[in-house]
N, C-alpha and C positions, 0 to 999 in steps of 0.2 A: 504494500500500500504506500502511497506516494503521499507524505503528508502535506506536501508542500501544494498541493493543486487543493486542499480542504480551505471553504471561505473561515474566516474569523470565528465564527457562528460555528462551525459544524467541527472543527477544531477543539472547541472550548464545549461542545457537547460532548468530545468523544473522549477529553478531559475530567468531565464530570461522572462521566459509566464510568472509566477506571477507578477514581478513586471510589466510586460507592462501590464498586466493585470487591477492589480492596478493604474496605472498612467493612461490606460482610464476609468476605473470609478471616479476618480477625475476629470477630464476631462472631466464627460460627468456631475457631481454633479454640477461645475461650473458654466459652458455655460450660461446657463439659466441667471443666474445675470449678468454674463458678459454683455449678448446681450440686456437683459434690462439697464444695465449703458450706454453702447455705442450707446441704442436708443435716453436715454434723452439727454446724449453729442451731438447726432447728430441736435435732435428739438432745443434745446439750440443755435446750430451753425447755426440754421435757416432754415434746412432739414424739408420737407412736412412731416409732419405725413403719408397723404395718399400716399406718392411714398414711404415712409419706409414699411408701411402695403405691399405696392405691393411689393417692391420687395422680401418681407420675404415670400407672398404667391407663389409667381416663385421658388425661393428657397427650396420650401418647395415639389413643385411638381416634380415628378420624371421627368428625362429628355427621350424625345421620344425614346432613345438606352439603357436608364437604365431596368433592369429586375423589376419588385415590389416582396415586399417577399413573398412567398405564405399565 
């Protein structure tokens, strides 16, 4: 791709996907420890293990109006 033939405009869009880009795969690199930190703060704060389990598996399952991907 030849950047230099892109107007002003289409340049600075294709600027803006990268970085959102970027900022969700950090975002999706994350998560993961996050929601393990926030599990043991939660056991710690005296939260069931087994209602955290449940509700990560509710979470987890697509809602009756969601599509699944093919």
């Amino acid at each position: 791709m030849d950047l230099s033939t892109l107007s002003d405009e289409q340049l600075n869009a294709r600027r803006i996907a990268v970085l959102t880009e970027q900022e969700r795969r950090q975002r999706v690199a994350q998560l993961p420890d996050q929601l393990a930190a926030m599990t043991r703060d939660a056991v710690a704060a005296g939260c069931s293990p087994e209602d955290l389990l449940d509700r990560l598996t509710d979470a987890l399952e697509p809602a009756p109006d969601q599509e699944t991907a093919p």
